[in-house]
C-alpha positions as semicolon CSV with decimal commas, in nm:
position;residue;x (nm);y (nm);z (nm)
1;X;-0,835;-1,910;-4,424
2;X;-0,619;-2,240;-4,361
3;X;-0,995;-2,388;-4,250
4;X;-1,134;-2,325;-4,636
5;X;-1,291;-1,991;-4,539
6;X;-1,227;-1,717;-4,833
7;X;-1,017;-1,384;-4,709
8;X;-1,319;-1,154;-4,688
9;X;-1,541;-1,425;-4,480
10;X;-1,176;-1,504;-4,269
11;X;-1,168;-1,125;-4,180
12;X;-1,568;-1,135;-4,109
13;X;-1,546;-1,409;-3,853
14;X;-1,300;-1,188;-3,666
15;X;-1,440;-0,884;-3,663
16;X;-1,770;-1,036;-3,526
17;X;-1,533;-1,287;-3,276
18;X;-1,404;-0,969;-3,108
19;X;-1,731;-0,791;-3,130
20;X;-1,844;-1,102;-2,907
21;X;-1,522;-1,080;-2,692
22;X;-1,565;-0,741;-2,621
23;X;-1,921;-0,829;-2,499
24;X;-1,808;-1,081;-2,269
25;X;-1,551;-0,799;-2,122
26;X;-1,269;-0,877;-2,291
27;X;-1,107;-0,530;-2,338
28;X;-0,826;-0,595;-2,535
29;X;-1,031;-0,675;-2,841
30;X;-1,143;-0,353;-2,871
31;X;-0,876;-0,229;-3,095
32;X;-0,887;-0,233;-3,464
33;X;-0,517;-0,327;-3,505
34;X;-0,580;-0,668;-3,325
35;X;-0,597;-0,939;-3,583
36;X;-0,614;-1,249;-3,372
37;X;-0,852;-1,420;-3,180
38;X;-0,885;-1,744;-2,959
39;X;-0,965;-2,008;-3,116
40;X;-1,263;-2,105;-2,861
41;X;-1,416;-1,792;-2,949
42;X;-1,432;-1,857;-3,313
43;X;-1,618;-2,205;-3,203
44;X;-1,814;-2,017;-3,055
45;X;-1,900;-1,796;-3,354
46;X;-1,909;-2,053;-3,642
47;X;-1,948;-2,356;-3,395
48;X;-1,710;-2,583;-3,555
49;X;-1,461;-2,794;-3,391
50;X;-1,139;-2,620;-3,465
C-alpha cells in the first residue's frame, strides 16, 4: 500500500506472491496467516523496482 497500490490490490499481490513462492518450494508460504512476502518476489510479480 505505501507503493500507491489500493488495500484490496495490496492483499492481491500477496496472495498471488506466495502462490508463486510456494511453486518455487518455498513451504512456509503455504499458510494463510502469513502476511509478508520478500520483496524480490513481489518484483517478480508486478516487475517493478521496489
Amino acid at each position: 500500500m505505501k507503493l500507491g497500490f489500493k488495500e484490496n490490490q495490496a492483499h492481491d499481490i500477496i496472495r498471488r506472491t506466495k502462490q508463486y513462492l510456494v511453486q518455487k518450494g518455498y513451504g512456509y508460504y503455504n499458510g494463510r496467516r502469513i502476511g509478508v512476502v520478500p520483496a524480490w518476489a513481489v518484483h517478480e510479480i508486478v516487475a517493478i523496482d521496489l
